[in-house]
N, C-alpha and C positions, 0 to 999 in steps of 0.2 A: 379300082382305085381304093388306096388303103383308107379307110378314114382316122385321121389323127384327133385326138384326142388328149385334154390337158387332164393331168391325174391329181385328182382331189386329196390333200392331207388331211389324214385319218381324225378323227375328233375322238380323245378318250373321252369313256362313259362308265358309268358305275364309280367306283371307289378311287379308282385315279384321276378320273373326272373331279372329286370332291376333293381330294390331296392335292390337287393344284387349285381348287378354289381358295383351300386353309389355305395358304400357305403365309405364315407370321409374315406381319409387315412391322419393321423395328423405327423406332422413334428416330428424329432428325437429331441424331446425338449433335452435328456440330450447333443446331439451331438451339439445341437444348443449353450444350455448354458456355455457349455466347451468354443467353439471357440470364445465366447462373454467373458468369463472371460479371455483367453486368451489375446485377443486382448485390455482387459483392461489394463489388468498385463505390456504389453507390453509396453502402452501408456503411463503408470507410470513412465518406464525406459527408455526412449526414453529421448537422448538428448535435443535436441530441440521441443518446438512445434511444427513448421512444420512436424518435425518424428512422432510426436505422431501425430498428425490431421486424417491421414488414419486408425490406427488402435481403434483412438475413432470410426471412420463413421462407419468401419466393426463392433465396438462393435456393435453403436446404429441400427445398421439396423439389426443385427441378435437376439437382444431380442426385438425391434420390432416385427420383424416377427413370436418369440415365443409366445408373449403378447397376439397376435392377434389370435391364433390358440384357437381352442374350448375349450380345456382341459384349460388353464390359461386365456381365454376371460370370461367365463361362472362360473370363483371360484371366491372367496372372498380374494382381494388382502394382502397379507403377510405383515405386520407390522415390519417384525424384520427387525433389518439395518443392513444385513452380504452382502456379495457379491454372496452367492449363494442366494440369492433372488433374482429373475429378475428384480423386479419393483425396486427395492432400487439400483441394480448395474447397470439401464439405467440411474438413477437419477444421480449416480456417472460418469457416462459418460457425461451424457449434463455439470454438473459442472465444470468439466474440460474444455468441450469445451468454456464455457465461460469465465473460468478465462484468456484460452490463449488469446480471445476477450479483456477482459478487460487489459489484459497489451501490447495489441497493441494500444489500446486507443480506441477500437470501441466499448463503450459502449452500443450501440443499439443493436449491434449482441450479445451482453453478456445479454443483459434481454433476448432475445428471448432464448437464453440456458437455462435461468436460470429459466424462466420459463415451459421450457420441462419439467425440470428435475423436477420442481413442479406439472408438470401433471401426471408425472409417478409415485411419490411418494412424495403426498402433506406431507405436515411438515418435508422434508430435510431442514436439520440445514444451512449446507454448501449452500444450493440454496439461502437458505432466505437472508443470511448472504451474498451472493453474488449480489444477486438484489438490496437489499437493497443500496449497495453499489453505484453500476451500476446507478442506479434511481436518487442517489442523483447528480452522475454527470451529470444526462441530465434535473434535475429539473429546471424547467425555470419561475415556478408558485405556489401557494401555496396549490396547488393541488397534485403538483410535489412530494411537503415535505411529504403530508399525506401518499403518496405511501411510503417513505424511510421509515416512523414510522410505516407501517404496517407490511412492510417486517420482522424489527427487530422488532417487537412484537411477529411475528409467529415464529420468529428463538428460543426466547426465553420459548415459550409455545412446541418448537419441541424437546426442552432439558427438559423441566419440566416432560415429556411425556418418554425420557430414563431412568428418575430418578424414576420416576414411577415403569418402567417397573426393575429396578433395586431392589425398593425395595420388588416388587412382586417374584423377582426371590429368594431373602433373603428369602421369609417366609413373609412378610410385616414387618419386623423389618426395622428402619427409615437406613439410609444408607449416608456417608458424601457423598459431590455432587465428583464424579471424576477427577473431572477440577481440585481441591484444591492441595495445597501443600499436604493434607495429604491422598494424591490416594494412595490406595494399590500397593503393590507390583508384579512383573510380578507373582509370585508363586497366592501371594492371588486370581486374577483376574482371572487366570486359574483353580483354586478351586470353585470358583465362578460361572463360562462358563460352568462347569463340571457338579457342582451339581445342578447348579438350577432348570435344569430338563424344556422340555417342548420348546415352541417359544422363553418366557420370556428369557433363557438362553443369547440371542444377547445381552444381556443390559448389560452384560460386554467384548463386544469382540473387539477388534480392531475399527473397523468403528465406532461403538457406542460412544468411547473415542472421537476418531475423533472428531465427530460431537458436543461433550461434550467442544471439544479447542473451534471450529467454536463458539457455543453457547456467550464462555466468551467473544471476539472479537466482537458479535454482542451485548451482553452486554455493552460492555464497548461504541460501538459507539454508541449506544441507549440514555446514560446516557450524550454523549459530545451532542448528537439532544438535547434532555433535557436541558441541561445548556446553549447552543447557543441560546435555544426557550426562556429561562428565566424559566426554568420549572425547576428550582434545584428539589424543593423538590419531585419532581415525580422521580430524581435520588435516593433520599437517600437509597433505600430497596440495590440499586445496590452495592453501596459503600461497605454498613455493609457484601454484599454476598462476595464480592472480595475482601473486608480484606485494604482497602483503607481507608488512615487514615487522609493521608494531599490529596487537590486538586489545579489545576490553578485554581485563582480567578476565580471569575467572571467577575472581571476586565477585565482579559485576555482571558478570555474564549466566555464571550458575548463582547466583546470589541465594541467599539461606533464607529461611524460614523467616518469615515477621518477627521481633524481637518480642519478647514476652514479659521485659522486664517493666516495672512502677514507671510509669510518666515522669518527668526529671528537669531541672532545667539545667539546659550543654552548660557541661563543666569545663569544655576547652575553649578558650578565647580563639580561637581560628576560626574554630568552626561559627561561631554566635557572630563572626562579620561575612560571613558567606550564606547562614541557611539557619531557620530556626523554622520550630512547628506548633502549634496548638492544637488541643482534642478537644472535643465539645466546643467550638468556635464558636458559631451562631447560636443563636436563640433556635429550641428545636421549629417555631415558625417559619423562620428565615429558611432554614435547612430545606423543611418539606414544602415552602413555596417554589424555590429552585431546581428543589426535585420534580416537581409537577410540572413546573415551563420546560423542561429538560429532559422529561423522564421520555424511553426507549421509541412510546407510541406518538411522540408531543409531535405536532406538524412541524416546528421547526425545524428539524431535519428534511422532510420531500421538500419545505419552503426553500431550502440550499440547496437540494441535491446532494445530502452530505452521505460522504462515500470513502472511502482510501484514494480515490485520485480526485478530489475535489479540492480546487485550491484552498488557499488559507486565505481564512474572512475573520474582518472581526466590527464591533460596534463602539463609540467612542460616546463619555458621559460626561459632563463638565462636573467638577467635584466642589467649583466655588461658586457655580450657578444652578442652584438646584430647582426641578419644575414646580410649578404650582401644583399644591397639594390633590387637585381631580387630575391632574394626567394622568395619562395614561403609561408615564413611566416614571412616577413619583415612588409605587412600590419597591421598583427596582433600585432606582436610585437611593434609598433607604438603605437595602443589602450594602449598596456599594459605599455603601459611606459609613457602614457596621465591620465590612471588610477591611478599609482603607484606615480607620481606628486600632483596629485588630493590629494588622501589619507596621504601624509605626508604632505598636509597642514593641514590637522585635524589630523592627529598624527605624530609630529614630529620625533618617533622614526624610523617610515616605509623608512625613508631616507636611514640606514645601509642596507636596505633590498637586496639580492644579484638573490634572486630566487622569479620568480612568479608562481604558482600552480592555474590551473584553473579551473573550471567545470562549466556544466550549466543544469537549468531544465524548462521541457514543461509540466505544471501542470494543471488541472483542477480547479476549484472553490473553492469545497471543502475541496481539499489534503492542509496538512500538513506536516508539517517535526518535526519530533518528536526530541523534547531538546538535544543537544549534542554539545562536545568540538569538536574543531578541532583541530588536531593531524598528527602527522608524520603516516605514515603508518596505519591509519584510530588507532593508539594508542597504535599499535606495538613496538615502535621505543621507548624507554625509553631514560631518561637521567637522571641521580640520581633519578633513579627509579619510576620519575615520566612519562607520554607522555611529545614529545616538542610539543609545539603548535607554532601557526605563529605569528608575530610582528601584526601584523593587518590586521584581513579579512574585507573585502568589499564584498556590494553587490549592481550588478547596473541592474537596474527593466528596461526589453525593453518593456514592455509594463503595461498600469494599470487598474485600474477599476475589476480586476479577483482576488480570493486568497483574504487570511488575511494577518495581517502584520507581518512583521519580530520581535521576540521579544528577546531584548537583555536586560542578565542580570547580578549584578554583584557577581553573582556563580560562583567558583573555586571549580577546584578539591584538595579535604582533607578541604574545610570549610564547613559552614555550610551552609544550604538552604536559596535563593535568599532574601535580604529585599528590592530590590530595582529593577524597571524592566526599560525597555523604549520600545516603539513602532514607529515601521516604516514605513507608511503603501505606496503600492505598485504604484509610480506614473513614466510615462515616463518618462526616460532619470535623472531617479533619482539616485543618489548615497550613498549607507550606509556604512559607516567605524567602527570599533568598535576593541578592544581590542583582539587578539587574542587569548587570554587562558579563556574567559569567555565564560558561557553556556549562549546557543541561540537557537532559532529554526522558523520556522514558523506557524502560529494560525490557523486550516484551515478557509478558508472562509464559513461564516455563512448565513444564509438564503439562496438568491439562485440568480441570475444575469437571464437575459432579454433573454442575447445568451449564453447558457451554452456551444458552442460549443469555445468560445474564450480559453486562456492561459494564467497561471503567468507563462512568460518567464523573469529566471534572470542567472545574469553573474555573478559566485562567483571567484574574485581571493582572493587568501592568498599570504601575501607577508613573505618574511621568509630570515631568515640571511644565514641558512644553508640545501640545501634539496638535497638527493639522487636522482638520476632521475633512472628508474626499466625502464628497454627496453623488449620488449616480443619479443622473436624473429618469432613468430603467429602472432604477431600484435591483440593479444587479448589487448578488453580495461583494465585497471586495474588503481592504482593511482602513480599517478605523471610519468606517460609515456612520454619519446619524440614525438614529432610531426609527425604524419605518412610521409613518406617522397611525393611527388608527382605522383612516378610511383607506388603507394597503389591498389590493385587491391580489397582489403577489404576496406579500407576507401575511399568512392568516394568523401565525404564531402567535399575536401580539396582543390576541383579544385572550390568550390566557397570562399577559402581561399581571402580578398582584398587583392591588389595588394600595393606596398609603395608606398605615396604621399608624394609630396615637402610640400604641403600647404592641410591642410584638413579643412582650416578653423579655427573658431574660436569660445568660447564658454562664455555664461557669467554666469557662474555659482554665485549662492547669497544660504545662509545658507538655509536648509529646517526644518521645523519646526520637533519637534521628542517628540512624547506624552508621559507623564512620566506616572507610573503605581504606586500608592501608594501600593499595596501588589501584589506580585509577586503568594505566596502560600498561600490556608488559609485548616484552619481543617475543616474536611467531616463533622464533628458536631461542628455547631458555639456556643456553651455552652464552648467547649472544646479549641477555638482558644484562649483566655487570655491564660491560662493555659498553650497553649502547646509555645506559645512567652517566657516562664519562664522557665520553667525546664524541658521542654520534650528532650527524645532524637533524634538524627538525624535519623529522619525514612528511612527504607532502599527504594531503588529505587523502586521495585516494591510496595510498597502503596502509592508511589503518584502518584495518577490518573493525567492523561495526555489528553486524547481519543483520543489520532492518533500517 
């Protein structure tokens, strides 16, 4: 009898023996990109920056570390711009982290974000668009510039590249651009996302749109770099893409040199019922008290959160009820009623005025403030169905030489667009008064300054016959708030509140010179500017190009 026997498999030993011990074990990539989406998602809905800042770091370091693993180290990185792509959802991570950068004002830490996010996934829109930004406030050189024109050239070629892939997901049939007025409808885009079949499919999906806004934004600053360089006609393809029909001059837009001429008082009666200025305004007290509640380091700034996307806030002072002499806003209240002096000698009507409304900003070079009335309740607040505006805003520059100038024009809301402008430009201890219901804004500043890390700090009051004062009982900021009181545990700002003085001094203020602007607006096509002086109609806001 045969004896059967069951045959034993072999067991390697030695070196293949340990070759199968190594053998890599690779990370739960989907477990990975879950908690990575997660913690994006999260970051999104997170009140504050600060909330969000730990669950961007958890995002960026868990698709890091899937990036890094074999499986997506060793493949051919993914183009589509959805969120379950890693390399496109670390890019949307770093993005973020720089914008909360850039609206603290630390532009340096916002390129270095924005640059991640450009390593993870070169041609993000949103990055380009973001450095570009970032770059131009720390341009100090003309080196500086080339970097801002580079970024928004790429943000531009990063959107040419969705449009691309859009028309490929069509079939190659041509496709309007997204950004436009006439983007499809949610139903079409999801028909779209549906059938296109394939990677291409992303080029209609949410982020893709996204990146399609970011695009027109860098667009459009690309086309103000252009017109500040003197490079109009390198704008025009931009113009014709975004439907832009009227522009600021060039007047206004490349605007010249600070005026160098003698102090003067406007010899043209137009101009002295629209906008007038004083040099040496305040008492130099008054000046360097304002400067120091205001100056770049003062809490009052973290006390707002104040940033480029920080709403608009402001504080309201009674100008016929002034505090007892130990408040703690008796100091201020002094300035504002040295200001409101000031200003009804260049507008005698600011005399009725009962209320003063105040704000102020810590800006970069660059920034601008884009054309707008000033208004009761930022234009809430109607009165025969128009906004009220104030008797006459002022504005007093605590420092100069940063920023363009303030341009005031004589635009009303219900006429027609501006024929007549004036320029202000930014010098200490200067004061600009001007018409309360006309449109105005600030130019940003063009080429680049020596220390980009300086500021246009100014002091805006409105004086007004009649204003509501809105109290928060949070002590959130908002407009025309009362004064935080002393014992503020959220406003610390207020304990560098001056204190009242008998004597603050004295001021010799003499007229400031105020540059007049023969065209205000002109047409995207100068063939077309006679023409449109004659019988064109009042173009809607959105086609006249602005760039900030």
């Amino acid at each position: 009898m045969q004896n059967s026997s069951v045959r034993k498999r072999s067991v390697p030993s030695g070196p293949a023996r340990d070759a199968k011990k190594q053998r890599p074990s690779y990370p739960d990539l989907p477990s990975i990109l879950s908690t990575a989406l997660a913690a994006y998602t999260a970051a999104l809905a997170a009140v504050t920056p600060a909330a969000a800042a730990p669950q961007l770091a958890q995002c960026v370091s868990s698709l890091t570390e899937a990036l890094s693993s074999p499986p997506l180290a060793s493949s051919e990185p993914s183009r589509a711009r959805i969120r379950s792509n890693p390399s496109f959802l670390l890019a949307l991570a770093h993005v973020e982290i720089g914008r909360a950068a850039a609206n603290d004002g630390d532009s340096e830490s916002a390129v270095r974000a924005f640059e991640a996010a450009l390593a993870a996934f070169p041609g993000c829109v949103a990055a380009c668009a973001g450095l570009a930004r970032a770059r131009k406030e720390l341009a100090g050189d003309a080196r500086g510039l080339a970097g801002v024109e580079q970024a928004l050239g790429e943000a531009v070629e990063g959107a040419r590249e969705i449009v691309r892939a859009q028309i490929d997901a069509d079939g190659g049939d041509d496709v309007e651009d997204s950004s436009s007025e006439e983007a499809e409808d949610e139903e079409g885009v999801e028909t779209r996302r549906a059938g296109g079949g394939g990677e291409a499919s992303w080029a209609y999906g949410t982020e893709a749109l996204d990146e399609l806004d970011c695009a027109q934004e860098a667009e459009e600053q690309r086309m103000l770099f252009f017109c500040q360089e003197g490079r109009v006609d390198e704008a025009a393809d931009g113009f014709a893409d975004l439907g832009f029909t009227m522009k600021l001059s060039q007047a206004v837009l490349r605007y010249e040199a600070p005026p160098t001429a003698p102090s003067r008082a406007p010899t043209d009666p137009i101009q002295a019922l629209h906008v007038g200025a004083l040099d040496a305004a305040l008492p130099p007290t008054m000046h360097a008290a304002l400067l120091a509640l205001f100056s770049p380091t003062s809490p009052f700034w973290t006390d707002h959160a104040y940033g480029p996307s920080t709403p608009y806030f402001s504080y309201a002072m009674s100008l016929t009820i002034p505090p007892a002499p130990e408040a703690h806003t008796a100091g201020l209240s002094q300035i504002i009623g040295t200001l409101h002096s000031l200003a009804t000698q260049l507008f005698p009507s600011a005399a009725s005025a009962t209320w003063c409304e105040w704000w102020v900003h810590c800006r970069p070079h660059p920034h601008g403030h884009q054309l707008h009335f000033d208004s009761a309740d930022e234009g809430r607040e109607r009165e025969g169905g128009r906004p009220r505006h104030p008797i006459v805003s002022t504005v007093m520059y605590l420092t100069d030489g940063v920023g363009g100038p303030t341009l005031v024009t004589d635009q009303r809301i219900g006429g027609g667009l501006a024929e007549r402008g004036w320029a202000v430009y930014p010098k200490e201890n200067r004061l600009t008064a001007f018409d309360g219901s006309v449109l105005h804004g600030v130019i940003p500043g063009r080429g680049f300054i020596p220390d980009p890390t300086r500021r246009r700090i100014t002091f805006m009051a409105a004086f007004w016959d009649i204003l509501e004062t809105k109290p928060s009982a949070t002590e959130e900021p908002g407009s025309a708030r009362p004064l935080p009181p002393p014992t503020s545990k959220r406003h610390t700002w207020t304990s560098l509140l001056p204190a009242a003085r008998e004597d603050w001094g004295s001021a010799t203020s003499v007229p400031a010179l105020v540059a007049t602007l023969d065209r205000v607006w002109e047409a995207v096509d100068p063939e077309a500017q006679a023409q449109a002086a004659i019988d064109a109609p009042l173009p809607r806001y959105e086609q006249c190009f602005q760039g900030f």
